[in-house]
N, C-alpha and C positions, 0 to 999 in steps of 0.2 A: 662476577658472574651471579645476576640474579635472576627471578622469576617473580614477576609482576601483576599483580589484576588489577585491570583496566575496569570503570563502571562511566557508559556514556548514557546519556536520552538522547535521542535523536529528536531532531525536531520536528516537529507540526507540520504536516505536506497537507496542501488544497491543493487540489487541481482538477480541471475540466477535463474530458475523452476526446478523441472524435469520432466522427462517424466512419463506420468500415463496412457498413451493409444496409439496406432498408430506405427509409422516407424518410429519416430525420425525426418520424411521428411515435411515438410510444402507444398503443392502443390499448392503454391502462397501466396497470405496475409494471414496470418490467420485472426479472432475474438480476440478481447481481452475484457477482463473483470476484473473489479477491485471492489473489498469491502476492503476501509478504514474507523475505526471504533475505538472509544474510549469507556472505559469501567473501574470503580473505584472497586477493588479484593481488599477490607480490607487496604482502605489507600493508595491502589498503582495507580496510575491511567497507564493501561497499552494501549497502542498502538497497533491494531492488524491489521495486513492486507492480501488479500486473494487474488492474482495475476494469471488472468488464460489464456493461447492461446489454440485458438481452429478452427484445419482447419473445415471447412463446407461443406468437401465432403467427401466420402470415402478414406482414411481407417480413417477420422475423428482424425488425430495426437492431442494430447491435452500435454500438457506442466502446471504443477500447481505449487505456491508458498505459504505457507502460513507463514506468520514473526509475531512476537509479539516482543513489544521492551517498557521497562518501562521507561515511560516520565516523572514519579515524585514520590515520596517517600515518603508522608506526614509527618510520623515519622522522618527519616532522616534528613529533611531538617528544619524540627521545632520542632519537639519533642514529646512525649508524648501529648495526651492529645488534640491534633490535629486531625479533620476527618473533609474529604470533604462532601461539600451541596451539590455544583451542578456545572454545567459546563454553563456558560455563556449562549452559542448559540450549535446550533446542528452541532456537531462532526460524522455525520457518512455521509459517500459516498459510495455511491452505483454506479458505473457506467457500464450502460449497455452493451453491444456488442457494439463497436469499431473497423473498422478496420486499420488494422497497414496500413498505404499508401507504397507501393516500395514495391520492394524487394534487399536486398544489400544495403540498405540505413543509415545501423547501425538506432541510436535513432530516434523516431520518436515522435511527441509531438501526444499526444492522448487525452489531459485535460488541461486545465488551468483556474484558478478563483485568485479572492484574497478574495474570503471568505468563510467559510469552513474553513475544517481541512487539505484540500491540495491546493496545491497552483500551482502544476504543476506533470503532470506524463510523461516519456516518453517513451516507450519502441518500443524495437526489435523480427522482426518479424520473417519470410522467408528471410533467406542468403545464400540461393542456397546451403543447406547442404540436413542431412540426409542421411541414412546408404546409398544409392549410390551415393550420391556423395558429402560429406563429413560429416560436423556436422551443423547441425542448431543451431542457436547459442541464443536461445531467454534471453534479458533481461529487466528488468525494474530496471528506476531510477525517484522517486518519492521524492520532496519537499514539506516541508510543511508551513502552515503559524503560526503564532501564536497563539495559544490557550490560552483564557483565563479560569477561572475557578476559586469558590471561596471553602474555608477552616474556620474552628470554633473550638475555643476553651469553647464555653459554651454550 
């Protein structure tokens, strides 16, 4: 009968949105908005994050992401008879409206901390797309920091 802390980094997420409102057109920086968040589903401790652009004028383009990605395995990794207590420190971020700086400027830093569950976000905005005059091209590339978190066999 023991009690265990776990420390994992989750790994490096890119990924593109789609579109869920508007022209596809950004008509300058948009908004951005991030919920990263950890959560224990019967032993798995899973990763989930909700990535949104969002222009602030009419026709209001919006671009959304949502990822889940599993950071750890209880069972897997130790066996039966294994479940998590608790998660060290608080794992959820919330960040509010942001705006992406430039336009055509690819990545842009939007967050950075070293404590927490992320450790840096960057993303893309308005790249002079959109069905007239080409594609918008929005992404985000999100690092994280360490997480710790403890596990029991009794």
């Amino acid at each position: 009968m023991a009690r265990q802390e776990i420390d994992i980094v989750p790994s490096e997420f890119v990924g593109r949105p789609i579109l869920t409102n508007g022209d596809a057109d950004f008509w300058g920086p948009p908004n951005f908005l991030a919920r990263v968040w950890l959560e224990n589903r019967s032993n798995v401790v899973v990763l989930n994050g909700r990535y949104r652009w969002e222009e602030p004028k009419p026709d209001f383009t919006t671009f959304q992401l949502d990822t889940q990605q599993i950071v750890f395995d209880i069972r897997s990794r130790l066996g039966d008879g294994w479940y998590f207590v608790q998660f060290r420190d608080q794992y959820d971020l919330d960040l509010a409206a942001q705006q992406i700086p430039g336009i055509n400027r690819g990545l842009q830093t939007v967050y950075e901390s070293n404590q927490g569950i992320v450790s840096n976000i960057r993303a893309q905005g308005d790249s002079y797309g959109g069905w007239f005059g080409g594609a918008d091209d929005p992404v985000v590339d999100v690092l994280f920091n360490r997480v710790f978190f403890t596990v029991s066999n009794d």
